[in-house]
C-alpha positions as CSV (number, residue, x, y, z in Angstrom):
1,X,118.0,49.6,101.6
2,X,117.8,52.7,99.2
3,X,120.6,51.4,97.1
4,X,119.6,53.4,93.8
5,X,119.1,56.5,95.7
6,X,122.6,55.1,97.6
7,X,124.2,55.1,93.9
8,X,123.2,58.0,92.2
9,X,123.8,60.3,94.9
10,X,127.8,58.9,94.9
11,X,127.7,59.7,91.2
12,X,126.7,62.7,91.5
13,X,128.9,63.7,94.5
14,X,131.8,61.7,92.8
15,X,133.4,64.9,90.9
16,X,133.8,66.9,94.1
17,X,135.6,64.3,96.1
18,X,139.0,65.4,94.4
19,X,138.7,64.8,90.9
20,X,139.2,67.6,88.3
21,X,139.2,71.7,89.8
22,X,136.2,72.5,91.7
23,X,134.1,75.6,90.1
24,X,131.0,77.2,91.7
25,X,129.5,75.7,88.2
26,X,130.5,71.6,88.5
27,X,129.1,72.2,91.9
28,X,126.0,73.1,90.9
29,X,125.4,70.9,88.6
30,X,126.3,68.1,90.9
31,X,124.1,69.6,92.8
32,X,121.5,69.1,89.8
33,X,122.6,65.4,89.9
34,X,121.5,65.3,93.7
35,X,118.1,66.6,92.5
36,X,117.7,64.5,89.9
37,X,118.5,61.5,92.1
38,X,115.9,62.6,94.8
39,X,113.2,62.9,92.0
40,X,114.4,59.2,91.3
41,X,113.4,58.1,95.0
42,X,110.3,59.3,94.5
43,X,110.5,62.2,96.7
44,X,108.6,65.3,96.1
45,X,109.7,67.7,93.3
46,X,109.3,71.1,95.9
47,X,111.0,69.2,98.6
48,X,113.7,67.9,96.7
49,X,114.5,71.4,95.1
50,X,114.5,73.1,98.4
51,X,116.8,70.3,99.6
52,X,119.8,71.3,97.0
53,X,119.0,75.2,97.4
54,X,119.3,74.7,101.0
55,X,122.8,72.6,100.2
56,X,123.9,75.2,97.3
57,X,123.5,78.0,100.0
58,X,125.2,76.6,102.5
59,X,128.0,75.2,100.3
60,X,129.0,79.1,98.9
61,X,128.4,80.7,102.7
62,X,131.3,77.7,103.4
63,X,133.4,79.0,100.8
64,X,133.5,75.5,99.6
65,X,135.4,76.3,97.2
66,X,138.5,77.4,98.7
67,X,138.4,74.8,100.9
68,X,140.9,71.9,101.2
69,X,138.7,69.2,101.0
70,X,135.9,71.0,98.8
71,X,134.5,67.2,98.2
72,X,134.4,65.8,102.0
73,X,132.6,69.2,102.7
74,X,129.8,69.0,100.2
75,X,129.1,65.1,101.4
76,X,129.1,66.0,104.7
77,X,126.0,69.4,103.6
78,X,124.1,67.0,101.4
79,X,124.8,64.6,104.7
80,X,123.5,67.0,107.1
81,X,120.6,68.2,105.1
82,X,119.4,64.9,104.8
83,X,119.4,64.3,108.1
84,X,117.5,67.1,108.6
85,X,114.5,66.2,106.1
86,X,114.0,63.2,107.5
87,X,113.8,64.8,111.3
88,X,117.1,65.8,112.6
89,X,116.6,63.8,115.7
90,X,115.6,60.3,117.1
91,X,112.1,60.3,118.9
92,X,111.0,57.6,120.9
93,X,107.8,56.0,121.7
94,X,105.6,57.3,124.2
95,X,105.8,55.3,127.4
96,X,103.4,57.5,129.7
97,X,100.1,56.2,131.2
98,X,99.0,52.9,132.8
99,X,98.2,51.5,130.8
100,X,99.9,52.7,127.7
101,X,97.4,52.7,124.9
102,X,99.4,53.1,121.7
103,X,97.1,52.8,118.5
104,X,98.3,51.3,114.9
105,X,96.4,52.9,111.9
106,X,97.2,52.7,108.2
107,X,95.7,51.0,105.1
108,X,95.2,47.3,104.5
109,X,98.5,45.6,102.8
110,X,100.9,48.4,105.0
111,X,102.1,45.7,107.4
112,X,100.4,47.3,110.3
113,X,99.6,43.3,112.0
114,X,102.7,42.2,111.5
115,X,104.3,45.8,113.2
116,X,102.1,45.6,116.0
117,X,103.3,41.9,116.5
118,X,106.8,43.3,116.5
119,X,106.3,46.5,118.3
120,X,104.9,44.2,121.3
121,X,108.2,42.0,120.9
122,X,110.4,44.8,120.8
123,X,108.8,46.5,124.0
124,X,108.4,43.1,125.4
125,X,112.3,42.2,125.1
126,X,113.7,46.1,125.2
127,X,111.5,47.6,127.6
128,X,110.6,44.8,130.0
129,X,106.8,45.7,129.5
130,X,104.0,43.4,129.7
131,X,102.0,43.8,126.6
132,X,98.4,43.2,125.1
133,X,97.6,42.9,121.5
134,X,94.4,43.5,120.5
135,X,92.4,42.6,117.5
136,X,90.4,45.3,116.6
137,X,89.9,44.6,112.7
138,X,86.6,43.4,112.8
139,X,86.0,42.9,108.6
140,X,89.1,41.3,107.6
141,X,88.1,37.2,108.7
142,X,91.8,36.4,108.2
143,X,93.3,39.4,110.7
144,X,92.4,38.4,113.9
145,X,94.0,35.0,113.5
146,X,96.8,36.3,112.1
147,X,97.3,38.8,115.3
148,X,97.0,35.4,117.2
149,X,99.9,33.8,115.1
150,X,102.1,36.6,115.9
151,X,101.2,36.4,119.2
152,X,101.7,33.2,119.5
153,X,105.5,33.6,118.0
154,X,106.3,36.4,120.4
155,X,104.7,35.3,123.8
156,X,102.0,37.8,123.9
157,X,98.4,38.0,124.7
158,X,96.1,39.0,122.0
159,X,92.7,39.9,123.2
160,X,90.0,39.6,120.8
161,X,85.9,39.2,120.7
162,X,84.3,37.1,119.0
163,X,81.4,38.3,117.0
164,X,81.6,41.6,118.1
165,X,81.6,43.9,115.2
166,X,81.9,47.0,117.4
167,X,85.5,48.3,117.6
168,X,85.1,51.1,120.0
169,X,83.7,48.8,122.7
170,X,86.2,46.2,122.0
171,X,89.4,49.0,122.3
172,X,87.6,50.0,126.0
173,X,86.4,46.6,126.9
174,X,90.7,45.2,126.7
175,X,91.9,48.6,128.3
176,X,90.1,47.4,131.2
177,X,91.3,43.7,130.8
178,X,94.7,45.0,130.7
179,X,93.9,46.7,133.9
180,X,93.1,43.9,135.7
181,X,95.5,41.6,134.6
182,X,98.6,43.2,134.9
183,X,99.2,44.4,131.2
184,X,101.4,47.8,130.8
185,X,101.1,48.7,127.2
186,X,97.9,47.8,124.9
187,X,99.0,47.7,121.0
188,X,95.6,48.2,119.7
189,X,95.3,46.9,115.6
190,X,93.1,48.6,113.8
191,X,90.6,47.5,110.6
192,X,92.9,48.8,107.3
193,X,91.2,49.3,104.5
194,X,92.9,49.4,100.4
195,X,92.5,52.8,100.2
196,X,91.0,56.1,102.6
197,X,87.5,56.6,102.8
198,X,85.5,58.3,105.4
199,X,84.0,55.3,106.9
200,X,87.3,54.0,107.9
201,X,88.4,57.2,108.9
202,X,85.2,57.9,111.2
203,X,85.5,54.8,112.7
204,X,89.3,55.2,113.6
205,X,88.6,58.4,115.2
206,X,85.7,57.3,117.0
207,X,88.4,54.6,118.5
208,X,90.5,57.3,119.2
209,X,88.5,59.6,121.5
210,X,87.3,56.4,123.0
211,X,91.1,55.4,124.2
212,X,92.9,58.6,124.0
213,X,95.4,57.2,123.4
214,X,99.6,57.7,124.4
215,X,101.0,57.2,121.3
216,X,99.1,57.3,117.9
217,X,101.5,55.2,114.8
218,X,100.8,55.5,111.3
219,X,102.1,52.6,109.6
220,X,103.6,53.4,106.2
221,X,104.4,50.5,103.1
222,X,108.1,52.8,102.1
223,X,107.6,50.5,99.2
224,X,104.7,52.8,98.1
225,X,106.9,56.4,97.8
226,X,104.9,59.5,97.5
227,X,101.1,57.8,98.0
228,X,102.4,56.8,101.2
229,X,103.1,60.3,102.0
230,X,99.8,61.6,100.4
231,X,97.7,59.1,102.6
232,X,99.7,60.1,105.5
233,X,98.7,63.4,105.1
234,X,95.0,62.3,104.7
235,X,95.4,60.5,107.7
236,X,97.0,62.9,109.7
237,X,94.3,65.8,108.8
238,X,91.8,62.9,110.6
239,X,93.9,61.6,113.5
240,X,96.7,64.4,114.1
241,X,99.2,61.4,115.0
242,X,102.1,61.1,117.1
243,X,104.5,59.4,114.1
244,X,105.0,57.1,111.4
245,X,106.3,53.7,111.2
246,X,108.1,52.8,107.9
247,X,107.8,49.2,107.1
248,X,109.0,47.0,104.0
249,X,112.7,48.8,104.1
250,X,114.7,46.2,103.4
251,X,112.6,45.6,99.9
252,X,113.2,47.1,96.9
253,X,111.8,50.8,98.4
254,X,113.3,53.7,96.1
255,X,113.4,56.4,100.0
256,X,111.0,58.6,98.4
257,X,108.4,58.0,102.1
258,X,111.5,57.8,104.1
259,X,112.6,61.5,102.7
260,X,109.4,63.2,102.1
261,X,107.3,62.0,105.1
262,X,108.3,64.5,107.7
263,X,108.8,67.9,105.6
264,X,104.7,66.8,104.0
265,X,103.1,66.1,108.1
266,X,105.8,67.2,110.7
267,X,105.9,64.4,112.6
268,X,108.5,62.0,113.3
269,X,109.6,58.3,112.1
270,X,109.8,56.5,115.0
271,X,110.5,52.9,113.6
272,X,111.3,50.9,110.7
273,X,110.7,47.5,109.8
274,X,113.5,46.3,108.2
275,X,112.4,42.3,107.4
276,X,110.4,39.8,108.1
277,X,111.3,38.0,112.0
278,X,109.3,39.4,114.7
279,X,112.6,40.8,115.7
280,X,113.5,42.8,112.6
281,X,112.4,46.4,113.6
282,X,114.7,49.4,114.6
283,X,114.2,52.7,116.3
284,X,114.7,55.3,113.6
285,X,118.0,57.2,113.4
286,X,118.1,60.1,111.0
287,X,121.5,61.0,110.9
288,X,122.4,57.3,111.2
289,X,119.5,56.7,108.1
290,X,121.5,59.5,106.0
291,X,125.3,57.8,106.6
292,X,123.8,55.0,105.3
293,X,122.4,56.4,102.2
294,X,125.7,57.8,101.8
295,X,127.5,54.5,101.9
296,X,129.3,55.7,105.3
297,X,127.4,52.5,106.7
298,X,126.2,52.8,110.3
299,X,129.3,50.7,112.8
300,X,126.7,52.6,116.2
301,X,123.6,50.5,115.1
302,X,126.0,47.2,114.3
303,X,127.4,47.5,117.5
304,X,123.7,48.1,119.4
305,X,122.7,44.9,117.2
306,X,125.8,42.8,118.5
307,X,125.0,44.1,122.1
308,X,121.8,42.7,122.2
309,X,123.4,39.3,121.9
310,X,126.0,39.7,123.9
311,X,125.7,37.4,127.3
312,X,128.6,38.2,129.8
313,X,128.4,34.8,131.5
314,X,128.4,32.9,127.8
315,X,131.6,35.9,126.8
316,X,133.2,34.3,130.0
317,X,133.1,30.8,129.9
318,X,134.2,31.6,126.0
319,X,137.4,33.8,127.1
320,X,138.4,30.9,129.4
321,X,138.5,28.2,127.0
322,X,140.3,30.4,124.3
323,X,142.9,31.1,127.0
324,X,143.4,27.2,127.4
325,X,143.1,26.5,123.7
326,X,139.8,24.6,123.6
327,X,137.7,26.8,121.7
328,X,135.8,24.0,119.5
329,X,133.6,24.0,117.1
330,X,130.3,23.7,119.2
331,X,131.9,26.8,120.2
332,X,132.0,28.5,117.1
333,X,128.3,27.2,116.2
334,X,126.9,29.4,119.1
335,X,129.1,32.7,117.4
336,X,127.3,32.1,114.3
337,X,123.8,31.6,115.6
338,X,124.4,34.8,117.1
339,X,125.5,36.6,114.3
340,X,122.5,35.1,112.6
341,X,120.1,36.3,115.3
342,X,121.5,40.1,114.3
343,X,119.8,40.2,111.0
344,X,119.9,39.8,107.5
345,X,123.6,39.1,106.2
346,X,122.5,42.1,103.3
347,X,121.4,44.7,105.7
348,X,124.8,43.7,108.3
349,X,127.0,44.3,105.7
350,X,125.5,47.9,104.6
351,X,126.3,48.7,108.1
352,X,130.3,48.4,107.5
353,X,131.9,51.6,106.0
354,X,132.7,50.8,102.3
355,X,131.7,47.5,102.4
356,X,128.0,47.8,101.7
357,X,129.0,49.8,98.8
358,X,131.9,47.7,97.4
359,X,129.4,44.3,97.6
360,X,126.3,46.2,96.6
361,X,126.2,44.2,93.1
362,X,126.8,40.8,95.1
363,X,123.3,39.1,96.4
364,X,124.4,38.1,100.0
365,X,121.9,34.9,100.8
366,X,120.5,34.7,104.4
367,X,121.3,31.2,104.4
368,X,125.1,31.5,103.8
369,X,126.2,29.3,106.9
370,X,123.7,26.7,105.6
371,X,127.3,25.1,104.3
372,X,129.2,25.2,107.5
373,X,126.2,24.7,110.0
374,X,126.3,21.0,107.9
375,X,129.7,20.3,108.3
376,X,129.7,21.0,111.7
377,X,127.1,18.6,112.3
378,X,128.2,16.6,110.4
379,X,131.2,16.3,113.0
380,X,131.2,13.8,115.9
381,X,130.8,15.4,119.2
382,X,134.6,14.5,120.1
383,X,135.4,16.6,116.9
384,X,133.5,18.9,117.6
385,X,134.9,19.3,121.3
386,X,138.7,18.7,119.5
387,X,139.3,19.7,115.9
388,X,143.1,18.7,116.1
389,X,141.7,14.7,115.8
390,X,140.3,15.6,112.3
391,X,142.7,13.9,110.1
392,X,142.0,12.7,106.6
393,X,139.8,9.7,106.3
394,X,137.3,11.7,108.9
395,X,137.1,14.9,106.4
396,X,136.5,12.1,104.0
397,X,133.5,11.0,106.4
398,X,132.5,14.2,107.1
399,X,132.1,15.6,103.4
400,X,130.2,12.5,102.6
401,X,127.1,13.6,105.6
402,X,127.5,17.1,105.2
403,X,126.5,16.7,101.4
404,X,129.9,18.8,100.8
405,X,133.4,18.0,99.5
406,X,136.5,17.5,101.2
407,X,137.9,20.9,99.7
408,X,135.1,22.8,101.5
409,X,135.6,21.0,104.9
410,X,139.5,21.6,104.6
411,X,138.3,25.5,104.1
412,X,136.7,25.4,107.1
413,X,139.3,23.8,109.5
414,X,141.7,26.2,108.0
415,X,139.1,29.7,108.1
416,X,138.7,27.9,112.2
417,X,142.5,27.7,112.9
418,X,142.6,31.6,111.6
419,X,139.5,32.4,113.8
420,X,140.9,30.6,116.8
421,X,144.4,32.6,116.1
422,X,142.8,35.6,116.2
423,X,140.8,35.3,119.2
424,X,143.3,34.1,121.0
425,X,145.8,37.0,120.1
426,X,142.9,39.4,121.1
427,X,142.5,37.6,124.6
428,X,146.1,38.5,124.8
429,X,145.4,42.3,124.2
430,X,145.8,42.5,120.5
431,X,142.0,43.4,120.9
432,X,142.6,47.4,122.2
433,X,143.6,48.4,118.5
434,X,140.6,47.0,117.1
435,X,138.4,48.2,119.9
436,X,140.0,52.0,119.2
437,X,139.3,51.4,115.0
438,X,135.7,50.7,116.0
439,X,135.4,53.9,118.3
440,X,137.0,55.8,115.4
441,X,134.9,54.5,113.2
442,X,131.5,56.0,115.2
């Protein structure tokens, strides 16, 4: 996620961060570097040169010259101002009304389908809402049965009519349905098309003072930099919506939408899509999006993502048997399901200070526990339930059905002993330092 932008910016902040005398002309012409990195993105020449004007101005009325750390303080301007370009402050969704009517718009290709899918999920599973998904893409043959796949994956309704080519009636005709069968939100799905035209963008705002709806989303392709912006703004003239969503993050997107989108239309980011699972969405963060872009990772949003997984009575039943030494490796299957359910290894990793910069040339692949899941099964339940009977000729046995070698199963048992060790030493209170490096850390 923005790992050009990511690397050009720490070039150019590298020279102030205590190397060589700081001058009020190396920091402008890091400040030149920041520019030039911005333009990189993608994002707007007059934005990006009011960005480092705004930074320069700041940096002399700082003194940051005479300061101690005349390099921590210019990260921590260029931090700040980025935060504040891409909206300063987290907005949620719009909630109010019964039902809530929130209405998807963008152009065809954006991932607006697939968002809807996940936005249902996310309100579904977050919110405890009961949601409807409606197909209202009456020219694309392949969209409403794709609306049904992703409801299908998530548990949600989809209402859709067949041969009706009317869009308007459809949007008023499932408010009602939704009324009458218990449905909270409606996610409406609009008809996309590959580029504006003012068919598509009467028809969307017919379907818009038909609803009125709570909450109006502009889905955004951030792989598309400043013509997602530009279509934004066409769209925005039409609809005057309530925010964008930012899709595609976790591709190879250079930040120019992510940067630009609010200073070009005023209105917020309220989510991103940051893969492909019906679970891989996020509320947007600004100040959390600029850390990251930093390389100062984001430890609040890990530990939000490790929360979600968290179940007290499953922690419980786990602290008991690490107390009586029978943490197995069934056991430590369920810990890496879990870590698996988080997200992509890629986009964990970028979350851990320094880490996500110090692996950024390393390609982390999803399917990293492949290896260890097939050892594990490999196992008998008995040694599963007690590694300690594991001696030789069963590695040998074990190597053989996992499709592994005996070198690799030996790594395991020993990376399992360390694991259990740990835990262990952390049930015994060894865990408060950690806990306080983690708070430190936010």
């Amino acid at each position: 996620m923005f790992n050009n932008l990511s690397e050009k910016l720490d070039k150019a902040l590298h020279t102030l961060k205590g190397h060589g005398k700081i001058t009020e002309v190396n920091v402008a012409e890091t400040l030149k570097e920041v520019r030039r990195a911005l333009l990189d993105a993608d994002v707007n020449y007059k934005i990006a040169k009011d960005f480092t004007k705004k930074v320069q101005s700041k940096a002399m009325g700082q003194n940051v010259l005479t300061t101690l750390n005349p390099g921590q303080l210019m990260v921590k301007l260029v931090k700040d101002e980025l935060t504040e370009l891409m909206g300063s402050e987290t907005v949620g969704v719009n909630l109010g009304g019964s039902p809530t009517v929130i209405l998807m718009a963008g152009l065809q290709g954006s991932g607006k389908t697939t968002f809807s899918g996940k936005l249902a999920n996310y309100l579904k599973n977050k919110k405890t809402k009961q949601v409807l998904l409606v197909g209202c893409d009456v020219y694309r043959p392949a969209a409403i049965n794709q609306l049904r796949i992703v409801g299908e994956q998530i548990g949600v309704e989809v209402y859709a009519e067949e041969g009706n080519k009317n869009p308007v009636e459809i949007s008023q005709n499932a408010i009602k349905y939704a009324k009458s069968n218990g449905k909270n939100v409606v996610i409406i799905d609009t008809a996309g098309r590959l580029a504006v035209d003012e068919e598509m963008m009467t028809e969307i705002s017919n379907i818009h003072k038909a609803v009125n709806p709570q909450e109006t989303l502009f889905v955004v392709d951030s792989m598309t930099g400043q013509d997602a912006v530009n279509t934004a703004k066409a769209f925005n003239d039409v609809l005057n919506f309530d925010g964008v969503v930012l899709t595609k993050l976790d591709g190879d997107t250079r930040g120019g939408a992510a940067l630009s989108i609010k200073s070009v239309v005023d209105k917020p980011i309220k989510f991103i899509g940051t893969g492909e699972k019906m679970d891989a969405v996020d509320v947007f963060h600004p100040d959390r999006m600029a850390d990251r872009i930093l390389g100062m990772g984001d430890v609040i949003s890990l530990v939000e993502r490790a929360q979600d997984q968290y179940d007290e009575e499953e922690a419980r039943k786990l602290q008991k048997k690490i107390a009586k030494n029978q943490f197995g490796f069934d056991d430590f299957l369920k810990q890496i399901h879990q870590i698996k359910k988080m997200g992509s290894m890629k986009d964990l990793i970028g979350m851990i200070p320094g880490v996500g910069k110090a692996m950024k040339d390393i390609d982390v692949d999803d399917d990293a526990f492949k290896g260890i899941e097939a050892i594990i099964y490999s196992m008998t339940p008995s040694e599963r339930s007690t590694p300690s009977i594991i001696d030789a000729s069963r590695k040998k046995r074990i190597a053989k059905g996992s499709g592994t070698s005996v070198q690799e199963v030996n790594q395991l048992m020993k990376q399992f002993t360390q694991m259990s060790k740990m835990m262990k030493m952390m049930q015994g209170g060894g865990g408060k330092k950690m806990m306080q490096m983690m708070k430190g850390m936010q």
